[in-house]
RODO-2510 file (C-alpha; in nm, 4 decimals, decimal comma):
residues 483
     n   res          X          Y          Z
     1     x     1,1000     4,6708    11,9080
     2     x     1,3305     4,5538    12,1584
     3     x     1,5171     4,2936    11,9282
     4     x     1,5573     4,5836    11,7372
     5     x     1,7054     4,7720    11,9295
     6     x     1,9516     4,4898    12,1138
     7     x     2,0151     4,3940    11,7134
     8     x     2,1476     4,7698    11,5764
     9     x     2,3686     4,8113    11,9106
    10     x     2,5345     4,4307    11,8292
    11     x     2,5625     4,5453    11,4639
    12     x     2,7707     4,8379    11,6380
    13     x     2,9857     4,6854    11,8330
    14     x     3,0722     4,4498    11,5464
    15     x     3,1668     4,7137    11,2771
    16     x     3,4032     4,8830    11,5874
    17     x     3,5401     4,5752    11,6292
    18     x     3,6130     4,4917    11,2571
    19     x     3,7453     4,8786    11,2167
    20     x     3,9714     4,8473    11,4809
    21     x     4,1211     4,4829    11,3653
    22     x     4,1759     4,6662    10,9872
    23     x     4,3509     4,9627    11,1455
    24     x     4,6132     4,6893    11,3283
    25     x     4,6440     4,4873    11,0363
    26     x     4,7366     4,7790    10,8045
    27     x     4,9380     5,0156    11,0485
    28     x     5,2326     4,9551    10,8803
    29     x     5,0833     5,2246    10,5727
    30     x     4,8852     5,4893    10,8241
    31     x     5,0964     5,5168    11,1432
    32     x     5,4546     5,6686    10,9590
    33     x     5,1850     5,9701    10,8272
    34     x     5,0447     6,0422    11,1674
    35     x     5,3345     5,9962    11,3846
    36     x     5,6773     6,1234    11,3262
    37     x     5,9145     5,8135    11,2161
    38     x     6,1303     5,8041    11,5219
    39     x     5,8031     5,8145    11,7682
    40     x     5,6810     5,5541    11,5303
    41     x     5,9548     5,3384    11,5270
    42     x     6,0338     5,3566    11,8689
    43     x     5,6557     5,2381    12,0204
    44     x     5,6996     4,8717    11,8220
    45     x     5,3364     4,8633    11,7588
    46     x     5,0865     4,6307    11,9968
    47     x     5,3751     4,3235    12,0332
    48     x     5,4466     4,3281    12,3700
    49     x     5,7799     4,4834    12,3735
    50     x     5,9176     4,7614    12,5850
    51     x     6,2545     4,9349    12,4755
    52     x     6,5357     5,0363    12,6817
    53     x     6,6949     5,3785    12,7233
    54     x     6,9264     5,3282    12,3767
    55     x     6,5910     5,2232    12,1886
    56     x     6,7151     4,8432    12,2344
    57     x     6,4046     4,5974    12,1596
    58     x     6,3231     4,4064    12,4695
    59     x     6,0952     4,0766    12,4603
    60     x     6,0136     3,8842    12,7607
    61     x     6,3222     4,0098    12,9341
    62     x     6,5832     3,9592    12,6678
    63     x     6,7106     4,2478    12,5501
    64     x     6,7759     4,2180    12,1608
    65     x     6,9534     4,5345    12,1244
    66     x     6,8274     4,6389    11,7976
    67     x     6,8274     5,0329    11,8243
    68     x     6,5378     5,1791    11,5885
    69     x     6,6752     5,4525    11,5038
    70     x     7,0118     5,3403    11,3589
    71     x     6,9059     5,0635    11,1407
    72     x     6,7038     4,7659    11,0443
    73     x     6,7663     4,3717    11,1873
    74     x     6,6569     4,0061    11,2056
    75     x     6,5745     3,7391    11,4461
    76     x     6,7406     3,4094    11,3778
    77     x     6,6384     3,0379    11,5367
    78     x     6,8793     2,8662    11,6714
    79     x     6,8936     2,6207    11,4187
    80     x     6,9725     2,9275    11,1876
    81     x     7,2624     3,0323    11,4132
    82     x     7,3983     2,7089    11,4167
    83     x     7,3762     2,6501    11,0359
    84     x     7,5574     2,9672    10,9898
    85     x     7,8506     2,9201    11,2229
    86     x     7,8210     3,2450    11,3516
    87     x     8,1667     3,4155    11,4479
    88     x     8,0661     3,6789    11,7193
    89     x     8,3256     3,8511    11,8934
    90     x     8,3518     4,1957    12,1468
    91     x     8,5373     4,4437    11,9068
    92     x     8,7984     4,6883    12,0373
    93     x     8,9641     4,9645    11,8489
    94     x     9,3332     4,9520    11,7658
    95     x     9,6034     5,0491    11,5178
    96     x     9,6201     4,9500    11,1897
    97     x     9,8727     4,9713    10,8957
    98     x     9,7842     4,9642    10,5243
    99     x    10,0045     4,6788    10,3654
   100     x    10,1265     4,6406    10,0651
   101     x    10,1781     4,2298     9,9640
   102     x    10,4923     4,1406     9,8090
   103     x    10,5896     3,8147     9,6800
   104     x    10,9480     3,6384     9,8759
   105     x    11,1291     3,2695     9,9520
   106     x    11,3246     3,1756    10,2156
   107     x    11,7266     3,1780    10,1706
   108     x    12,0196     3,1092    10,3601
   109     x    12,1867     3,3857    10,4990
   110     x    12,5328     3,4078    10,3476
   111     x    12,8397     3,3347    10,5344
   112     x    12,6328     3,1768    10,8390
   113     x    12,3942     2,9231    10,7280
   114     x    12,6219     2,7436    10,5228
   115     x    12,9195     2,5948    10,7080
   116     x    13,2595     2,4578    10,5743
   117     x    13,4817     2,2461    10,7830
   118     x    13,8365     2,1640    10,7008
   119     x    14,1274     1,9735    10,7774
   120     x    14,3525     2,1566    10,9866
   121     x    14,6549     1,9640    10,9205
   122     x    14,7856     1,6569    10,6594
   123     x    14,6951     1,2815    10,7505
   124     x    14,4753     1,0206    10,6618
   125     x    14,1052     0,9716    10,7664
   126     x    14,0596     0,6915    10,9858
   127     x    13,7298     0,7288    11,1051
   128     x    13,3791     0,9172    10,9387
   129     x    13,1530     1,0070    11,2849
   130     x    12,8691     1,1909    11,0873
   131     x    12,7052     1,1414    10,7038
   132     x    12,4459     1,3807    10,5380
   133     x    12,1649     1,3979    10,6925
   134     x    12,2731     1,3358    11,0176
   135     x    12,2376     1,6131    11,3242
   136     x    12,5421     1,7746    11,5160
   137     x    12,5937     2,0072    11,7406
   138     x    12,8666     2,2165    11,8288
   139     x    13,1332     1,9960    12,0060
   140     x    13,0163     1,6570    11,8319
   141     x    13,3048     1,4734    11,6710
   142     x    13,2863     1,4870    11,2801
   143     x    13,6162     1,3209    11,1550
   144     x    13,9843     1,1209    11,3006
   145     x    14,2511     1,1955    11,0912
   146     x    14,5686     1,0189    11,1414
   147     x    14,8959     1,2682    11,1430
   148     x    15,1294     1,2695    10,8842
   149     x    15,2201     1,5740    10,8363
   150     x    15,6127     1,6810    10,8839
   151     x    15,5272     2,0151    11,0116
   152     x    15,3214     1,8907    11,3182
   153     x    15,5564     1,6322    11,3889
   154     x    15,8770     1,8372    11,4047
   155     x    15,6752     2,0994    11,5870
   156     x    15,6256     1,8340    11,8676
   157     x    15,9595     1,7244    11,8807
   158     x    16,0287     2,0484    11,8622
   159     x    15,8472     2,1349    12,1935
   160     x    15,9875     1,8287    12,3841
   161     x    16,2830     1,9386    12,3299
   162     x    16,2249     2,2939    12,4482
   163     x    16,0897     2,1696    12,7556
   164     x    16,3458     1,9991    12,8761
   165     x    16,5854     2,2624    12,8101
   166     x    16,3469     2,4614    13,0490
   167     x    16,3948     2,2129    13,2916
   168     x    16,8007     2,2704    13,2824
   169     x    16,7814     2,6255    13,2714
   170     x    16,5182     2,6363    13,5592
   171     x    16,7269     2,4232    13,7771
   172     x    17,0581     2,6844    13,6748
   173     x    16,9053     2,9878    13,7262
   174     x    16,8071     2,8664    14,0983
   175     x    17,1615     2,7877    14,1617
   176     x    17,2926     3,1197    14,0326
   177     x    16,9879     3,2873    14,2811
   178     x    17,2025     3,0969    14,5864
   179     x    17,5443     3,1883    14,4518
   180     x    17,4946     3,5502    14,3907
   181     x    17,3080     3,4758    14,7705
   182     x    17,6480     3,3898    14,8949
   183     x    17,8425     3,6417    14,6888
   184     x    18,0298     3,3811    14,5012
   185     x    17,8508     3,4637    14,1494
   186     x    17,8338     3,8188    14,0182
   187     x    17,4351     3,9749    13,9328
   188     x    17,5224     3,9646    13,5764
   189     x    17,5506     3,6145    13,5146
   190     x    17,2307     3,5461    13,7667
   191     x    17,0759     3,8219    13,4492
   192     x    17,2302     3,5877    13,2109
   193     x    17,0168     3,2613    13,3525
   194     x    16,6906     3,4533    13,3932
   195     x    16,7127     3,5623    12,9988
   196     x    16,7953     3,2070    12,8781
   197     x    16,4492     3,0889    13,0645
   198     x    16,2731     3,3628    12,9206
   199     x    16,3788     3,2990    12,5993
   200     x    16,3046     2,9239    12,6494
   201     x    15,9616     2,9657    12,7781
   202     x    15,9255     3,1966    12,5014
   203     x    15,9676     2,9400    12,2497
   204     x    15,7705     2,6905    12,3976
   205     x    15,4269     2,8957    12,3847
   206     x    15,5014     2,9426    12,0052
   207     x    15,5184     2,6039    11,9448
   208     x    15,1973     2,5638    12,1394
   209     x    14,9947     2,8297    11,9361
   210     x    15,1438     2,6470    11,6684
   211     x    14,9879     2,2935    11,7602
   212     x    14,6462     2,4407    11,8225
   213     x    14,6228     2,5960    11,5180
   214     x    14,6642     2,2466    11,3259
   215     x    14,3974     2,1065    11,5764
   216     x    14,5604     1,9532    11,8886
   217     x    14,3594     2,0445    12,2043
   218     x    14,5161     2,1842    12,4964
   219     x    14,5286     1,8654    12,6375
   220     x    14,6615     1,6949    12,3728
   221     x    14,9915     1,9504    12,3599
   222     x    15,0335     1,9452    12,6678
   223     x    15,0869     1,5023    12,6173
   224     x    15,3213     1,6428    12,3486
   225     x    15,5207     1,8267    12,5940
   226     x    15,5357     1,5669    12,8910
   227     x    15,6548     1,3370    12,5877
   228     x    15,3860     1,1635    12,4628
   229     x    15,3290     1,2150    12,0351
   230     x    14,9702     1,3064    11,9259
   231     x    14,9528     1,0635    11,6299
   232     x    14,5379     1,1826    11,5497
   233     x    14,3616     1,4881    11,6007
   234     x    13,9663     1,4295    11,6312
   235     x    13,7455     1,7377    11,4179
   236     x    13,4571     1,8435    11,5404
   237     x    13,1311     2,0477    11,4684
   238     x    13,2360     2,4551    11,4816
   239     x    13,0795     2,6842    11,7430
   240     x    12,8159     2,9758    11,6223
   241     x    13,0595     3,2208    11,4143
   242     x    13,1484     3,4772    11,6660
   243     x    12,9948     3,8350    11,6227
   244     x    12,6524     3,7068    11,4799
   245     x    12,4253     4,0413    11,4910
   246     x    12,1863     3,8896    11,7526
   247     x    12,0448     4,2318    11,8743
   248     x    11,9788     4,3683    11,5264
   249     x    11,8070     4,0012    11,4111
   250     x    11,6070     4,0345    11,7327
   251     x    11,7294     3,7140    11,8473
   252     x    11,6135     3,6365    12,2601
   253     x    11,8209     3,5450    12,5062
   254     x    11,6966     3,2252    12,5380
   255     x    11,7767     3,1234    12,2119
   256     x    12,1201     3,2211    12,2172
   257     x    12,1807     2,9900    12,4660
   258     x    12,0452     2,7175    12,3076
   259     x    12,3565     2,5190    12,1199
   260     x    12,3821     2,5744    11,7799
   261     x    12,2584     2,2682    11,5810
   262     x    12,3810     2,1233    11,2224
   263     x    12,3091     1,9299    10,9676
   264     x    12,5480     1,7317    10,7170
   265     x    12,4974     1,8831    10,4144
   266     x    12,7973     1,6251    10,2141
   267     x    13,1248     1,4709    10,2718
   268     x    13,3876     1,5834    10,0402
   269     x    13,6140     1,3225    10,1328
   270     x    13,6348     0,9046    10,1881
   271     x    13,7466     0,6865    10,4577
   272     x    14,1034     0,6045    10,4292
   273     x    14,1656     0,9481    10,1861
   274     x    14,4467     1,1256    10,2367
   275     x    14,3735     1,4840    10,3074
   276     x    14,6473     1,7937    10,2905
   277     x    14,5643     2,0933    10,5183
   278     x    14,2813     2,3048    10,4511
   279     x    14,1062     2,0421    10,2383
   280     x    13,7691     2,0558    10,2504
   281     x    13,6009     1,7344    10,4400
   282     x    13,2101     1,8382    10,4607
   283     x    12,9722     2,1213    10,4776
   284     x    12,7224     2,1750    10,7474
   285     x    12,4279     2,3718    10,7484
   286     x    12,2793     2,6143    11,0306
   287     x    11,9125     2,6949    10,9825
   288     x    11,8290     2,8042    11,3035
   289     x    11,8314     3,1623    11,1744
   290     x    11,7558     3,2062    10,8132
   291     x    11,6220     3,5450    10,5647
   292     x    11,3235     3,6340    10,3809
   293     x    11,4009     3,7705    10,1051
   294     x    11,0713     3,9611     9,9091
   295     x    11,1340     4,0952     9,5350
   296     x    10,9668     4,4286     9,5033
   297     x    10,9614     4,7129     9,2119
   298     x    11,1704     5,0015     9,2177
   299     x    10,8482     5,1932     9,2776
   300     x    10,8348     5,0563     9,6024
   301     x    11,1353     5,1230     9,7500
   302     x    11,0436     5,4179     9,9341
   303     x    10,7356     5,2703    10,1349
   304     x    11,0115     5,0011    10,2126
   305     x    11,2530     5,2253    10,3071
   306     x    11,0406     5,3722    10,5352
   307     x    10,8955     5,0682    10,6429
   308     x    11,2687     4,9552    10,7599
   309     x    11,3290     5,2914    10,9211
   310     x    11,0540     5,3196    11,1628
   311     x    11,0545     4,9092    11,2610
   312     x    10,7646     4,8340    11,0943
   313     x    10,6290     4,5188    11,1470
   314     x    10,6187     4,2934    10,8562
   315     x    10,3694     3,9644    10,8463
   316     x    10,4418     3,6660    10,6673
   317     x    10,1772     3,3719    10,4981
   318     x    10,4058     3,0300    10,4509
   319     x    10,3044     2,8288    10,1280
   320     x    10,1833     2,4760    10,1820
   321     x    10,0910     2,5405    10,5852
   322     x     9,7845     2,4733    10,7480
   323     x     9,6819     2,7321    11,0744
   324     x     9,7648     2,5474    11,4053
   325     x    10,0420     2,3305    11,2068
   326     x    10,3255     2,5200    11,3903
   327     x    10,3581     2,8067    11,6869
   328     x    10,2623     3,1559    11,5534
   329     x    10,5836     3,3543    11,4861
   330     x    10,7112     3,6537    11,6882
   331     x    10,7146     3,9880    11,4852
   332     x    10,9237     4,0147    11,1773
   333     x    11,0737     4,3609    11,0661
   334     x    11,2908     4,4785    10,7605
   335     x    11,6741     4,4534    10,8112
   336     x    11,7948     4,5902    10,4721
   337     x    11,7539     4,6824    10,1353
   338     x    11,9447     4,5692     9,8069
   339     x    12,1238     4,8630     9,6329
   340     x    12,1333     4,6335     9,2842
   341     x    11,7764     4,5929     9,0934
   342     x    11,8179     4,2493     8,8243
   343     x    11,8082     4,3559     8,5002
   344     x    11,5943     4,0701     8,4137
   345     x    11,3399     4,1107     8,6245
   346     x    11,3566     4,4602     8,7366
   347     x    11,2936     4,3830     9,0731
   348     x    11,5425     4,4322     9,4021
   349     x    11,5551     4,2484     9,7209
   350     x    11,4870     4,3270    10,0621
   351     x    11,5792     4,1318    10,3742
   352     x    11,4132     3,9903    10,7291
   353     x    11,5804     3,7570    10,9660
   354     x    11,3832     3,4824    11,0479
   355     x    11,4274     3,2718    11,3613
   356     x    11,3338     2,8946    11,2273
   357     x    11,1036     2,6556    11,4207
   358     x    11,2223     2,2719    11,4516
   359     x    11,0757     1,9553    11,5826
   360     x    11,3592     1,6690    11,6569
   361     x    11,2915     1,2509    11,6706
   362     x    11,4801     0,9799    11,7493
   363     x    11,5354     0,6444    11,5285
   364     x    11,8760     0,4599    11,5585
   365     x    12,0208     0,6335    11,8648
   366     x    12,0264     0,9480    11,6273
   367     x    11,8499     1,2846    11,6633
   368     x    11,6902     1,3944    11,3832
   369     x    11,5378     1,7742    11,3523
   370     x    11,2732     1,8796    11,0877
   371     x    11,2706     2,2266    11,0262
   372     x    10,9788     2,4187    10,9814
   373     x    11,1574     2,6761    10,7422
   374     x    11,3629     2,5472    10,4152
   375     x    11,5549     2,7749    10,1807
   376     x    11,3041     2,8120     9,8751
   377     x    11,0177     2,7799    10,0367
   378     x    10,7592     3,0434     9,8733
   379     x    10,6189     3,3377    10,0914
   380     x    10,3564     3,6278    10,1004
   381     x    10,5054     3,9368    10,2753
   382     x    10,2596     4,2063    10,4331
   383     x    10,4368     4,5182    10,4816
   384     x    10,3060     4,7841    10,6643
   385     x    10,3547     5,0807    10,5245
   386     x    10,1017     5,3767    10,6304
   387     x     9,8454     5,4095    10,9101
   388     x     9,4860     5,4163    10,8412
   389     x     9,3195     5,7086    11,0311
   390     x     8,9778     5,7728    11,0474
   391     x     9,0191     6,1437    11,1749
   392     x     9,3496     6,2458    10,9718
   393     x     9,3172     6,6719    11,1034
   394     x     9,2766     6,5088    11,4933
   395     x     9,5519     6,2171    11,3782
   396     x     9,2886     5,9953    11,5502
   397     x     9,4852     5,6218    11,5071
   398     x     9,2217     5,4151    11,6710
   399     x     9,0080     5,2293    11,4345
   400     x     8,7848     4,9271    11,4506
   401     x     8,9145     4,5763    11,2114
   402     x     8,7285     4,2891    11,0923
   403     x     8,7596     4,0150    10,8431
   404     x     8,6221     4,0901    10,4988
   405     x     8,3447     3,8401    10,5613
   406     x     8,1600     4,0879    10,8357
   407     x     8,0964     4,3782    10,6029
   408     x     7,7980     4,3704    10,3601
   409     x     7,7523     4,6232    10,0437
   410     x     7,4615     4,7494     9,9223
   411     x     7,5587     4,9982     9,6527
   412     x     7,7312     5,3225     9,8184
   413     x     7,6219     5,1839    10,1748
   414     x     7,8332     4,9621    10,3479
   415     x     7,6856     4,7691    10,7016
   416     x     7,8109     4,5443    11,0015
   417     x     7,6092     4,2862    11,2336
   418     x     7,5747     4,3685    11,5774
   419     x     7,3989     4,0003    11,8036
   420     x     7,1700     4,0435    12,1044
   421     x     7,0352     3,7270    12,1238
   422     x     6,8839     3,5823    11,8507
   423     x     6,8360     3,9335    11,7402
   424     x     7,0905     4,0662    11,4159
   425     x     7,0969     4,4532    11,4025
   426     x     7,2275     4,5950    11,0738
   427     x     7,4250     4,8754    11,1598
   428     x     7,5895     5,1275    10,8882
   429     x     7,9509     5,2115    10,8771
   430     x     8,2117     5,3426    10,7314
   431     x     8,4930     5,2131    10,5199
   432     x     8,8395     5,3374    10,5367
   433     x     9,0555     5,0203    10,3707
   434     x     9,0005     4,6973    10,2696
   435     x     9,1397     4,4459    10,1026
   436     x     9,1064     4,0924    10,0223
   437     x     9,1134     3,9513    10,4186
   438     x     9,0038     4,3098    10,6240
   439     x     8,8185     4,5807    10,6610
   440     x     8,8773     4,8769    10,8453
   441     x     8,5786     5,0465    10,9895
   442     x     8,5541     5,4330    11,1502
   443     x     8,5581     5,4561    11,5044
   444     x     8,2940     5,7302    11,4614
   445     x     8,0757     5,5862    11,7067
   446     x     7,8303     5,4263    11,4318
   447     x     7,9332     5,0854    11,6586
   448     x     8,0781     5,1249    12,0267
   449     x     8,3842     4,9767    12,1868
   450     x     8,2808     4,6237    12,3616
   451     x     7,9990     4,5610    12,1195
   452     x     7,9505     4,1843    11,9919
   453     x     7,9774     4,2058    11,6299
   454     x     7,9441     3,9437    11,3680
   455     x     8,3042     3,8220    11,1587
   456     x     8,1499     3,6340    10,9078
   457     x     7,8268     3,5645    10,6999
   458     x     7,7237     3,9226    10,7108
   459     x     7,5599     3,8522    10,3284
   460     x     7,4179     3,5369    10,4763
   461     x     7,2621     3,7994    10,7887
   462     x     7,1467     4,0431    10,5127
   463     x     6,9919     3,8305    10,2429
   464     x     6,7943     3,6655    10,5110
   465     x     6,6804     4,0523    10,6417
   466     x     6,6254     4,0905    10,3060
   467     x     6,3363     3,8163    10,2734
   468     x     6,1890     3,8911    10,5860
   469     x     6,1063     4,2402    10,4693
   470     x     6,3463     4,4444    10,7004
   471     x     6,0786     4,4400    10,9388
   472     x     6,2820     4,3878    11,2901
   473     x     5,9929     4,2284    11,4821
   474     x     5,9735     3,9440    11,2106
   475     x     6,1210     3,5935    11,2670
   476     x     6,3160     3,4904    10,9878
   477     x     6,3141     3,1237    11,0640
   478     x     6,0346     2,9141    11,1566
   479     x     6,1077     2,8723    11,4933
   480     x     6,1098     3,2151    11,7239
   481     x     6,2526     3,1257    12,0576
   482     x     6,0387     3,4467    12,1712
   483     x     5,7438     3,2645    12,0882
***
């Protein structure tokens, strides 16, 4: 009787305990019906977990931030994180443009980045100090030309002459002072002497003017008048043409005092050629400062207009560059707009100035620069050309930006990654813009200011929530760190 009994109460306490081990294993179907979702969600069933004030899933004293109620997630092994190349980054709202992309080259900028240089005056070259593709700068010698020219020298004869004349009529009109002194000599003729040096000193700063125009330095005429004929004049490299529009090109201070550098672009002329004045003898080529120009429709001219009026910033994608290859560029903006649309093409141009980039070497005793800008050279232009608001009534501006490989679709629904851990919340947002490189999310508080969210592999995140069930206490690796 008493094995009985002992028997029927072990037969008890086995069917509680297989009852209660079926009610665990399948709570997943009852518990939603019984308790309300959130109450549900928020008790993580039996696991050991505790949640923080937000609803953030907390194992073992890691906090994986998953909140409950806002979404689903995934815990990822570390080899998992490490195969994905996870870019996680703190995201902060800030102002963003809509762009529209418009295709552009780099040009020269007429009537600066091109550079004649001339002879001044007739001779012969003697001497060729720089060949294409050598480097100058302003000041550098270029060419020696040997004077032949009648003109330059009567015009220093012509200023010895007057200079010893104003010798005579120097040393006169200080003997006319002391006579007139004395009262021997009447004012007038003291009036007389004074005019004639005048005159004299008159002509002699004409003939200067006149020298310096054909080349001679200062010190060179002033040789000329002490006696000594300039037979050569030496040409060099031209300053930066005066009156450049530096504040309207947004060019710094520090790089207008930088000399201004040139390259030998051809030689018009040989050694021992005899050149008339004004003859061309090379060009030289400037491309510290060169344009953009993009080709647009006519139907965007007005976002362009616009664009130029309020100093929109403009960004610019080089062809054939890698990232890192060169510095990163300071802001570009819109100068002008062509009144003219080609008939061919149907398209008009717009302009930005664009300060160049240069690296220099050595080989030979010569500098050598390579520029990092070229005329031709193909570019992408960016123009921004309306802010995205999330709140247009409030004119809220502040919205949240990521690349276009953090946002995942899944048909109308649109989600973002937030880490804690190895945990990967999937958090829904809201799309304003986006276009092939960004997306540009609400600031409606769906994420927060300051949270780390993921920039890339956000299908990779979701396909792999996707196999795991959505459940957000489910590895979906094999190894679980919280294990």
């Amino acid at each position: 009787m008493h094995y009985r009994k002992y028997a029927s109460k072990v037969v008890l306490v086995l069917l509680a305990v297989g009852l209660g081990a079926g009610a665990f294993e399948t709570r997943q179907r009852w518990l939603p019906i019984i308790v309300p979702d959130s109450t549900a969600k928020g008790k993580d069933q039996d696991h050991g977990h505790s949640h923080d004030e937000d609803g953030g899933h907390i194992d073992g004293g890691h906090d994986h931030g998953h909140d409950h109620g806002h979404g689903e997630g995934v815990r990822l092994s570390v080899q998992a994180i490490d195969n994905l190349k996870l870019d996680v980054d703190l995201i902060l709202p800030q102002p963003y443009f809509r762009t529209v992309q418009i295709p552009g080259s780099v040009v020269d900028r007429p009537g600066e980045t091109d550079r004649g240089v001339t002879a001044r005056v007739g001779g012969i070259v003697t001497e060729i100090n720089a060949r294409p593709g050598d480097t100058v700068k302003a000041g550098d010698p270029l060419f020696t030309i040997q004077i032949v020219s009648e003109f330059a020298q009567s015009a220093q004869t012509e200023l010895v002459k007057a200079a010893r004349e104003l010798s005579i009529a120097d040393a006169k009109l200080k003997r006319s002072a002391e006579l007139v002194k004395i009262g021997t000599k009447s004012a007038a003729d003291l009036i007389e002497d004074e005019n004639q040096v005048k005159r004299i000193s008159t002509l002699i700063q004409a003939v200067r003017r006149q020298l310096l125009t054909i080349g001679l330095t200062p010190a060179q005429i002033t040789d000329a008048e002490n006696g000594r004929i300039v037979t050569e004049i030496v040409v060099i490299a031209p300053e930066r043409v005066p009156g450049a529009r530096d504040a309207k090109d947004k060019v710094t201070s520090a790089e207008k005092a930088e000399p201004t550098v040139y390259e030998v672009q051809d030689l018009k002329v040989q050694l021992g050629e005899s050149v008339q004045g004004g003859q061309a003898l090379c060009t030289l080529s400037n491309h510290q400062i060169l344009f953009i120009e993009g080709r647009a429709f006519k139907s965007e001219a007005k976002v362009l207009a616009d664009a130029a009026k309020n100093n929109w910033e403009v960004k610019a994608e080089f062809a054939d560059e890698a990232p890192g290859d060169w510095p990163a560029l300071g802001p570009l903006y819109i100068q002008h707009l062509s009144n003219a649309v080609d008939p061919i093409s149907r398209t008009f141009s717009f302009f930005v100035p664009l300060m160049n980039q240069s690296e220099s070497y050595t080989k030979n005793g010569n500098t050598y620069f390579v520029w990092r800008f070229r005329p031709g050279q193909r570019v992408l232009l960016k123009v921004n050309v309306e802010r995205v608001r999330f709140d247009k009534k409030n004119k809220e501006d502040e919205v949240f930006v990521l690349p276009i490989a953090g946002l995942v679709r899944e048909g109308g629904e649109a989600f973002v990654f937030k880490q804690n851990g190895d945990f990967f919340q999937r958090i829904k947002v809201r799309v304003l813009h986006e276009d092939r490189d960004e997306v540009v999310i609400a600031n409606d508080e769906s994420i927060r200011p300051g949270q780390p969210i993921v920039r890339n592999q956000a299908s990779a995140l979701n396909r792999a929530l996707k196999a795991n069930g959505g459940a957000p206490w489910r590895s979906a690796a094999t190894t679980d760190r919280s294990r």
